[in-house]
C-alpha positions in Angstrom: -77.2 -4.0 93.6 -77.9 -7.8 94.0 -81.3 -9.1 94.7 -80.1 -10.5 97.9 -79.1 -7.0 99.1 -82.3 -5.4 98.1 -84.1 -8.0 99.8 -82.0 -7.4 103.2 -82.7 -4.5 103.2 -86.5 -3.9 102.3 -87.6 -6.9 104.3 -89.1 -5.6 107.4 -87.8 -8.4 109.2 -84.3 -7.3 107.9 -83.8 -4.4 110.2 -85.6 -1.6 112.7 -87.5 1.4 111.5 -83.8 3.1 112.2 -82.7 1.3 109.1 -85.0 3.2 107.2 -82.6 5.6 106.0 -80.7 2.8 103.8 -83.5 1.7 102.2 -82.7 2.2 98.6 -84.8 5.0 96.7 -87.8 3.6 94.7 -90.1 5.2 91.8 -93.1 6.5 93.9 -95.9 4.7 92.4 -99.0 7.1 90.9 -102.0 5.1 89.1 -102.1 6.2 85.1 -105.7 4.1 85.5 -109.1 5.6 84.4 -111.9 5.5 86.6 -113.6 2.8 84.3 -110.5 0.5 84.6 -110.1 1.2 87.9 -113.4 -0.7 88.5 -112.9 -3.2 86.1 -109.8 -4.0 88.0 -111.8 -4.2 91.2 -114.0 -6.4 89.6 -112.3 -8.8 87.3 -108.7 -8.5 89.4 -110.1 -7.8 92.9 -107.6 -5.1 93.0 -108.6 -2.7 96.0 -107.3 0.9 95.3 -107.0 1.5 98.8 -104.9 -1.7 99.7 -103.3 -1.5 96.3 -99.5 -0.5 98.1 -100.3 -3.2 101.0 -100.4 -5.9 98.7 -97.4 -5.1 96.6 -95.8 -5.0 99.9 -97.0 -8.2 101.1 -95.9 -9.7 97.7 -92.5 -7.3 98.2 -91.8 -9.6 101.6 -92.7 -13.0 100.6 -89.8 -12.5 97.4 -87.3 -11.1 100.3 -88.0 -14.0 102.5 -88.6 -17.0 100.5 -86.5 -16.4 97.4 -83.7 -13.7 98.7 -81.2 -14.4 95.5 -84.3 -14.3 93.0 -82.3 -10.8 92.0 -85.9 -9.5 90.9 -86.9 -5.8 90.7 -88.9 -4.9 93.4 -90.3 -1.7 92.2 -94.3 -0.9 93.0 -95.2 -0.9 89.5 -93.0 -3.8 88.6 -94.7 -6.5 91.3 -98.0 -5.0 90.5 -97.8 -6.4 87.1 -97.6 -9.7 88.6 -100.1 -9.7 91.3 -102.7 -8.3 88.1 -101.8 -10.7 86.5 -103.3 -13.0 89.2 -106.0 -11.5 90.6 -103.7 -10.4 93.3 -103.4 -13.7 94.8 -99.9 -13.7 96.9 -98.8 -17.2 96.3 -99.8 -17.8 92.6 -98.3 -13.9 92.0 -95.1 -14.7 94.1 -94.7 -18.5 91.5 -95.1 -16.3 88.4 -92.4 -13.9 89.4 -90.2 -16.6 90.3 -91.3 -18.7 87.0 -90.6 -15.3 85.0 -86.8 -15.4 86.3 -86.7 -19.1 85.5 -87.5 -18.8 82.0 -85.0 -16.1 81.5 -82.6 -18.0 83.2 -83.1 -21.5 81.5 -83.3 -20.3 78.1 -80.5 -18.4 77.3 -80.5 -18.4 73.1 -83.8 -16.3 73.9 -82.8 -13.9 76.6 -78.8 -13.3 76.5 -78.6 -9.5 74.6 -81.9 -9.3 74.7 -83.0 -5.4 73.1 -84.7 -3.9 69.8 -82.2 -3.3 68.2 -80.9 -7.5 68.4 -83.8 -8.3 66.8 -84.1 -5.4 64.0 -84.3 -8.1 61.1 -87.6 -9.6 62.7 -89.3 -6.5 63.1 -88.1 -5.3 59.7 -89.2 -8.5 57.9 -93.1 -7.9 59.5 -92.9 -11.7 61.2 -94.8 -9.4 64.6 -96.4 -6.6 64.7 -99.1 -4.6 67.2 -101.9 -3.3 65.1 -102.1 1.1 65.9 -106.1 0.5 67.1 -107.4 -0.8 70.5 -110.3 -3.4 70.1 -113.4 -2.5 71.7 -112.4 -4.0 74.9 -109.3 -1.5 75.0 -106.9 -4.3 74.3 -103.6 -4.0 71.4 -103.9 -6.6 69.0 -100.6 -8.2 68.0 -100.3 -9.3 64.6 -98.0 -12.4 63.9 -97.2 -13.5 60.3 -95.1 -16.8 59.6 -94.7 -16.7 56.2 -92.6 -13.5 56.8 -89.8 -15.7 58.4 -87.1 -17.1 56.1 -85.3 -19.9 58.1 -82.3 -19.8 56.4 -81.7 -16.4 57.5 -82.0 -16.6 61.5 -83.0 -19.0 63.7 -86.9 -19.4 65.0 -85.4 -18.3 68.4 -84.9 -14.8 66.9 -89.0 -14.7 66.1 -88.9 -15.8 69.9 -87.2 -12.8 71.2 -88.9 -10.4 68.7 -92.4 -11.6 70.6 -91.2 -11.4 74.1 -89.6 -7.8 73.8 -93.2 -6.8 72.1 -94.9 -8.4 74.8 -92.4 -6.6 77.4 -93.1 -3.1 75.7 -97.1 -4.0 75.9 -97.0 -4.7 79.4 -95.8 -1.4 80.6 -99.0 0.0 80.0 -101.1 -0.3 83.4 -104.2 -0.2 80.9 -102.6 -3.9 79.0 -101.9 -5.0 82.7 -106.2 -4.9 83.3 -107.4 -5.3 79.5 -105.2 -7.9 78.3 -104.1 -9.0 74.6 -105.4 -10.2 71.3 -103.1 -12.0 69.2 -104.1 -12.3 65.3 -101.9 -14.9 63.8 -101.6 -15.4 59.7 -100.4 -18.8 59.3 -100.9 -18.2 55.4 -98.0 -20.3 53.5 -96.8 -21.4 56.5 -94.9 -24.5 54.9 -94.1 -28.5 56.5 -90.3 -27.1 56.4 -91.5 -24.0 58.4 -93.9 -25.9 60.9 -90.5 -28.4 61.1 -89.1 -25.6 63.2 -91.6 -25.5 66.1 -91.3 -29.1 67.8 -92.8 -29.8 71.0 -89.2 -28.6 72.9 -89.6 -25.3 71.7 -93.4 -25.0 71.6 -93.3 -26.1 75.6 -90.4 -23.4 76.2 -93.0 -20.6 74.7 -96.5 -22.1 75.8 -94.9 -22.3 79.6 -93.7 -18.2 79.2 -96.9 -16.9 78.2 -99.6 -19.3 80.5 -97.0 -19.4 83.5 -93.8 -17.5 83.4 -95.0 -13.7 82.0 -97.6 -11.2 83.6 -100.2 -10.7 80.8 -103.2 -11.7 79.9 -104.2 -13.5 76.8 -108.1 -13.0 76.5 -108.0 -14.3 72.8 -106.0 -16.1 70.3 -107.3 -15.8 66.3 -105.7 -18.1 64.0 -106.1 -16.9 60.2 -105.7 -18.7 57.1 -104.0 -21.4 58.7 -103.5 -24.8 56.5 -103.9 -28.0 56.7 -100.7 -28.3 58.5 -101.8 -26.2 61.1 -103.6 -29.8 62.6 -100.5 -31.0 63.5 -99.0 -27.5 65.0 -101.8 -27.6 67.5 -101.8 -31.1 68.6 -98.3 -30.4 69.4 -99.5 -27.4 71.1 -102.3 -28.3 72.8 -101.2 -31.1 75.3 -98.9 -27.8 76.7 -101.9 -25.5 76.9 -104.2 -24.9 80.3 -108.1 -26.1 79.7 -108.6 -21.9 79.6 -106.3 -20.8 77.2 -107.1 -23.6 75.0 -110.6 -22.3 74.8 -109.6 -18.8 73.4 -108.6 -20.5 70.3 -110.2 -19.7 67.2 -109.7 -21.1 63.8 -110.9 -18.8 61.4 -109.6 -20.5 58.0 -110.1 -18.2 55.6 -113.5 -16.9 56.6 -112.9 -13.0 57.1 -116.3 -12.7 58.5 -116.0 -15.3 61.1 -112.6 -13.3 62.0 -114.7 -10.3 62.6 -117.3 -11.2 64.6 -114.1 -11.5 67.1 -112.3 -8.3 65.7 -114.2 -5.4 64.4 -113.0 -4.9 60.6 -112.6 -1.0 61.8 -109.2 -1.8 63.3 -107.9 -3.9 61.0 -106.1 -3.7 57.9 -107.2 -4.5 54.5 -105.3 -7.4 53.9 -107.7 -8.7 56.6 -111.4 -6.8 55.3 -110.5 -4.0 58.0 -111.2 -0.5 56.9 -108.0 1.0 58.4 -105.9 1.1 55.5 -102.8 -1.0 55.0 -101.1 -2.7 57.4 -98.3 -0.8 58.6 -95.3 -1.9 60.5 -93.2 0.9 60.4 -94.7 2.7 63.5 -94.8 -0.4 66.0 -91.0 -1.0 64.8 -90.0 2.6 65.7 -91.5 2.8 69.4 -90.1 -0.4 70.1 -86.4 0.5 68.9 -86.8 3.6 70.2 -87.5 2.1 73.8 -83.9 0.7 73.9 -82.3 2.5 76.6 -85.3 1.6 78.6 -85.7 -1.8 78.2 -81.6 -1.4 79.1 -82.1 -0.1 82.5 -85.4 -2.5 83.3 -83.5 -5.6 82.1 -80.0 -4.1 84.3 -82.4 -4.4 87.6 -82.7 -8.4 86.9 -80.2 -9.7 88.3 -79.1 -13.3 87.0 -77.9 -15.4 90.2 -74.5 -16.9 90.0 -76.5 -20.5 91.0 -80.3 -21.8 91.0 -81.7 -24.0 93.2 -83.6 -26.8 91.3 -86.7 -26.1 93.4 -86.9 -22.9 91.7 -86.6 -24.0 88.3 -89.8 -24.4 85.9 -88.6 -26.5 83.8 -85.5 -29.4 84.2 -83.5 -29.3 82.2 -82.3 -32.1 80.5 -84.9 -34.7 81.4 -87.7 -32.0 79.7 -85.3 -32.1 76.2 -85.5 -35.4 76.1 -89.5 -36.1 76.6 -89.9 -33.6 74.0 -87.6 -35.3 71.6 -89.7 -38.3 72.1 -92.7 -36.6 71.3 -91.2 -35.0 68.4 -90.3 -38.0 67.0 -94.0 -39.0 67.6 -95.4 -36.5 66.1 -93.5 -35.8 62.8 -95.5 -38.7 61.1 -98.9 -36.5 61.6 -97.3 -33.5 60.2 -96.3 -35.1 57.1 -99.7 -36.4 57.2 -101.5 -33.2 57.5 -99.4 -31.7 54.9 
């Protein structure tokens, strides 16, 4: 079924309360949440329990009226991810659902075949991981490690995909949806050959998915044993990054103790001074392979239009290649001087 038919026919404005009997069937929605995070939703999200199904609704009918072909699943739960995501504000909700089509849409190396089992080698190789222990604040902690990338052996797009589909698997939790993330990256022996890999185009393809065009939250980002090079990653990063994000950056170094003081050493590994044995990546890589069917029949419901209008793109294109070419070319002088 095509986004443009769902729409016609959910859209109130779409038909009489006779039509009711061809609206399509969708999963009744039943809140997993715990009376804690139910209030810590009311606070922090101003989600209202009682007008929870109202506001998906409202959200439901501004996709069917303002973006009809979006071809966007329109499931309770689904929306809901999005209007969490922002505080259930209706319009900035509505652009990230639109902005989460347009990334799929406008970067197609990353999101064509997109499953587990696609990206096997990066999950077998360690390069992401999600640590088994929530932090205090109930949130996963995904682990990234660099060094475990060999170029020669797939392209950085790959790593790309292996991120996302983690981040997909993550967000299916209603608890992720209202606790957020913590990413730990290890940028130990992360080399100028490596760091050669991640030039402004690509970092703006993956800062603009996680600020603008995916529904989760980021509370923190620790960086780990990052290197001298690392000064040049981020100032290609940072001209991409929102004023807010940018201030959830920590740069540990190599100072485990610093590290801690943002995550307890009694959910992480030893390579990191945790106290929960050795990391192990084995578990993480079987849930997410073992989600395949599902991520499948969610991915099946997304339905890529035939044609976009450029309104609804995030990004343009040609015209956004080419400034960040430019600043490439600008930039690779700092890297070699960091290095």
């Amino acid at each position: 079924m095509s986004g443009d038919s769902d729409c016609t026919r959910t859209s109130p404005s779409a038909g009489s309360p006779s039509d009711n009997e061809f609206l399509p069937d969708r999963p009744k929605y039943v809140c997993s949440l715990s009376p804690d995070l139910v209030t810590k939703a009311r606070e922090e999200l101003q989600e209202k329990p009682e007008w929870r199904l109202r506001d998906v609704q409202a959200l439901r009918d501004m996709v069917c009226k303002d973006y009809p072909s979006l071809g966007t699943c329109l499931d309770d739960a689904f929306l809901l991810r999005f209007l969490r995501a922002r505080k259930f504000d209706y319009d900035r909700a509505l652009q990230l659902l639109v902005n989460y089509h347009t990334c799929r849409r406008s970067w197609p190396e990353v999101f064509n075949n997109l499953k587990p089992s696609a990206i096997k080698p990066v999950l077998e190789s360690g390069f992401v991981t999600v640590l088994p222990c929530l932090d205090p604040e109930g949130r996963h902690v995904v682990c990234i490690r660099p060094d475990r990338w060999t170029p020669s052996n797939y392209p950085i797009t790959e790593n790309i995909r292996a991120i996302y589909l983690t981040l997909e698997k993550l967000i299916q939790s209603e608890e992720t949806q209202v606790n957020g993330i913590v990413i730990l990256a290890d940028y130990k022996g992360v080399s100028l050959s490596k760091a050669s890999h991640f030039g402004p185009f690509v970092a703006k393809k993956v800062i603009g998915i996680l600020q603008d065009g995916f529904p989760i939250r980021i509370k923190a980002v620790n960086i780990i044993n990052e290197p001298r090079i690392f000064k040049g990653i981020f100032a290609i990063i940072k001209p991409f990054l929102k004023e807010k994000i940018a201030n959830r950056f920590f740069l540990h170094g190599c100072d485990l103790n610093s590290l801690h003081q943002n995550i307890p050493p009694v959910i992480l590994p030893e390579e990191y001074g945790g106290t929960s044995g050795k990391l192990d990546i084995s578990a993480w890589n079987e849930l997410l392979l073992a989600s395949e069917e599902d991520f499948l029949h969610d991915f099946s419901q997304l339905v890529l239009p035939c044609d976009s209008s450029p309104h609804d793109m995030l990004v343009s294109g040609d015209a956004d290649e080419k400034q960040c070419d430019d600043s490439l070319r600008g930039m690779k002088p700092q890297l070699y001087y960091c290095y």
